[in-house]
N, C-alpha and C positions, 0 to 999 in steps of 0.2 A: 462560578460559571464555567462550566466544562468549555472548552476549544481546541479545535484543531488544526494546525497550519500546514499543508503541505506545498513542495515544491520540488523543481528540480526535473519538469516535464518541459519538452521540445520536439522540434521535429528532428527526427532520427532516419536513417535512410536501412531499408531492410537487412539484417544481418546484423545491425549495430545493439549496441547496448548502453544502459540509463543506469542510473541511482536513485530512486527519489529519495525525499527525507520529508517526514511529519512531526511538528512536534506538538505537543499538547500539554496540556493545563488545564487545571481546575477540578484533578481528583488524585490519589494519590498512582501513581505512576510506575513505581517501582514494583508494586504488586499488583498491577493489573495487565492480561493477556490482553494484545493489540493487534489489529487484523489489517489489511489492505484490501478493498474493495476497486472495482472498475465499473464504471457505467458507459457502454459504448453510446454513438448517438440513438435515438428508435428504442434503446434498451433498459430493461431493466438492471440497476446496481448490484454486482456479485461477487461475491468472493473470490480473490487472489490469493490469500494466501493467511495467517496466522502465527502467532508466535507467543509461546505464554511466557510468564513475567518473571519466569526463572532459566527463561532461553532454550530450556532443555528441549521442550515440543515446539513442532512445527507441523503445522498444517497444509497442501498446495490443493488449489484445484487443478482439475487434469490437463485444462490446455496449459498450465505453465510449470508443469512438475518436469525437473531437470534442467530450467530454463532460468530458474530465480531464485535469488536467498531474500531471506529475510533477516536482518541484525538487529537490535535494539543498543543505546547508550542509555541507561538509567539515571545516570548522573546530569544529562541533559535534556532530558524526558524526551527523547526524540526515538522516532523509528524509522528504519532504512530498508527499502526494497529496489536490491540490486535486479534488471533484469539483463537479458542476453539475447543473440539470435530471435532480435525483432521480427514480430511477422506484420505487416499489415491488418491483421486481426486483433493486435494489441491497441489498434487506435482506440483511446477511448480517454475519460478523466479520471486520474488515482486517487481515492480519497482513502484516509487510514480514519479507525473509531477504534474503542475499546471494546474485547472480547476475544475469542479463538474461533469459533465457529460461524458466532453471527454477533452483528452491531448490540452495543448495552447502550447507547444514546443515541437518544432521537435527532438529538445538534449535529450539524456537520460542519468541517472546513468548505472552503470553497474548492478544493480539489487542486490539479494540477493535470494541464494536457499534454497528452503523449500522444503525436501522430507518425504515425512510421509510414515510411512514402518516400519515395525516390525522385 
């Protein structure tokens, strides 16, 4: 049974910066690319960002290219998306799935909220 857990979302005040961390189970891990998604509220879920499972690539969407890394630990099956220079437009809920471009599972974690707000 594939899963995902993310965490590590709060209220942050504009400027600030986060970590999240995902970790997941129930495929193998080490060799698969794993992405970060956002769904703001009203909105449809979108890509954040990518990272294949040799770390070498990285993917960003444009509103947060410059603004974010992406790391993975293979050894812990987890993945990590540092962000920065919060805007208000980052409120939304983090979820990570497997893939580079776009989700390979239908299952989702329950996500993780990140509201940036003063």
């Amino acid at each position: 049974q594939v899963q995902f857990a993310e965490s590590g979302g709060g209220l942050v005040q504009p400027g600030g910066s986060l970590r999240l961390s995902c970790t997941a189970s129930g495929f193998s891990f080490g060799t698969t690319d794993m992405s970060w998604y956002l769904q703001a509220p009203g909105k449809e879920r979108e890509l954040v960002g990518g990272i294949s499972a040799d770390e070498y690539g990285r993917n960003w969407a444009d509103a947060v290219k410059g603004r974010a890394r992406i790391s993975r630990d293979n050894e812990k099956n987890t993945v990590y998306l540092e962000m920065n220079s919060l805007k208000p437009e980052d409120t939304a809920v983090y979820y990570c799935n497997a893939g580079y471009w776009k989700p390979v599972y239908d299952s989702w974690g329950q996500g993780t909220q990140v509201t940036v707000s003063s």
